[in-house]
C-alpha positions as CSV (number, residue, x, y, z in Angstrom):
1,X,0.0,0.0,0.0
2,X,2.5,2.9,1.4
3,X,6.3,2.7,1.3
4,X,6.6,5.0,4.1
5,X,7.4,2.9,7.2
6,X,4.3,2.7,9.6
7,X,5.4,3.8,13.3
8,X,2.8,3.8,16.5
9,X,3.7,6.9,18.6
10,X,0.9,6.1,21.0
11,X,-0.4,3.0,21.3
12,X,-3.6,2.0,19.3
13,X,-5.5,-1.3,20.9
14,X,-6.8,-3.8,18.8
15,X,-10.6,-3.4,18.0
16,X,-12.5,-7.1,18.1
17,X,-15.3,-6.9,15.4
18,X,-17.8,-9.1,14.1
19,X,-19.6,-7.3,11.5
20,X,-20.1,-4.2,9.7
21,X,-22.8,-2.0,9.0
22,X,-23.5,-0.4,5.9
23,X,-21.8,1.9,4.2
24,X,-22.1,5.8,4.8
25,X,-21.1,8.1,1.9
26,X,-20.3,11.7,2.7
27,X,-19.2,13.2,-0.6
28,X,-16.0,12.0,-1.8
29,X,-15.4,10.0,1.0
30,X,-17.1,6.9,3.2
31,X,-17.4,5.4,6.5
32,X,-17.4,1.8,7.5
33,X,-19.3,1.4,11.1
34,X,-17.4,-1.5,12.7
35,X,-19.4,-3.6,15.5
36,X,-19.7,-6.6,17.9
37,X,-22.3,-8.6,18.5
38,X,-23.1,-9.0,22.0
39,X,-25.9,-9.7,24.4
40,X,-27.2,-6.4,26.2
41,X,-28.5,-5.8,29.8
42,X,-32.0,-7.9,29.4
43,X,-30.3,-10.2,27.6
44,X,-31.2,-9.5,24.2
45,X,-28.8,-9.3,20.8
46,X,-27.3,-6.3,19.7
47,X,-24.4,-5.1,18.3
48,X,-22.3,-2.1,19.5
49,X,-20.3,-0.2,17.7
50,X,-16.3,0.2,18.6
51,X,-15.2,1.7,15.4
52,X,-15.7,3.9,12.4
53,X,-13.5,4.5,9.1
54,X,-13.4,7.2,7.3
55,X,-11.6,7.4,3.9
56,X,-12.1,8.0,0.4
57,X,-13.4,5.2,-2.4
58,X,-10.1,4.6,-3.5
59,X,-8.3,3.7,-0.2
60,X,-11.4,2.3,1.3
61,X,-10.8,-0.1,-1.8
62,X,-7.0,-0.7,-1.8
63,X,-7.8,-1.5,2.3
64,X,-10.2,-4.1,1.1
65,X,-7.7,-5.5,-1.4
66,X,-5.0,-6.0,1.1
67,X,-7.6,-7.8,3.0
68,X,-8.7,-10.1,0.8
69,X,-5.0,-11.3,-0.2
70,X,-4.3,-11.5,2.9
71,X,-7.2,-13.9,4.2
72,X,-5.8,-16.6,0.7
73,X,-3.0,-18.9,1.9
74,X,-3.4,-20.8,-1.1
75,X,-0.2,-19.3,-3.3
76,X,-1.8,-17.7,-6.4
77,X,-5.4,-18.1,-5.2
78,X,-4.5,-14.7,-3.9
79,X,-3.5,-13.2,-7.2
80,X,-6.2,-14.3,-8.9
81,X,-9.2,-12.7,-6.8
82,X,-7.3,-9.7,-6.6
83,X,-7.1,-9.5,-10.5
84,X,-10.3,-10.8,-11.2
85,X,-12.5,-8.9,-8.2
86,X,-10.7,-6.0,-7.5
87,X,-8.7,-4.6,-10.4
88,X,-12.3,-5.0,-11.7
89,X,-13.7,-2.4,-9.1
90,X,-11.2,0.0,-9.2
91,X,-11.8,0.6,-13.3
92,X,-15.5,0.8,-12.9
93,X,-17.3,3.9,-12.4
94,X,-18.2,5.5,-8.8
95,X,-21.8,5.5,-9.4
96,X,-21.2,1.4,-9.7
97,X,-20.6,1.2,-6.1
């Protein structure tokens, strides 16, 4: 993604999530709501939110990309989703998505 290297001068905790809502757009740019499911006081489900991204389509996407290689252990597999899926996105028009 970046060639810069990435440095952590505070520390940021890992966020657990288990789902994610759907997607807000704010002009140029979109959030992802990040949640857990969980059981609340009366013992019903619900999910609570413990994160939000914000970032443009493009980065949103290329975040997405890295994910999906990354979840492939198969060598190549990898590869060929990203060409296939992604490289596919990226080309297409905004209103597409």
């Amino acid at each position: 993604m970046s060639a810069a290297p990435i440095v952590e001068p505070c520390v940021c905790s890992d966020v657990f999530v288990t789902g994610a809502a759907p997607l807000t757009f704010m002009g140029d740019n979109l959030r992802l709501t990040l949640f857990v499911s969980q059981r609340s006081y009366d013992g019903s489900p619900e999910n609570a939110v413990v994160t939000k991204l914000v970032g443009s389509r493009s980065d949103m996407l290329k975040i997405a990309e890295v994910i999906v290689r990354g979840c492939y252990t198969i060598p190549g597999k990898a590869e060929r989703i990203g060409e296939r899926i992604f490289l596919e996105i990226l080309e297409a028009p905004a209103e597409r998505h």
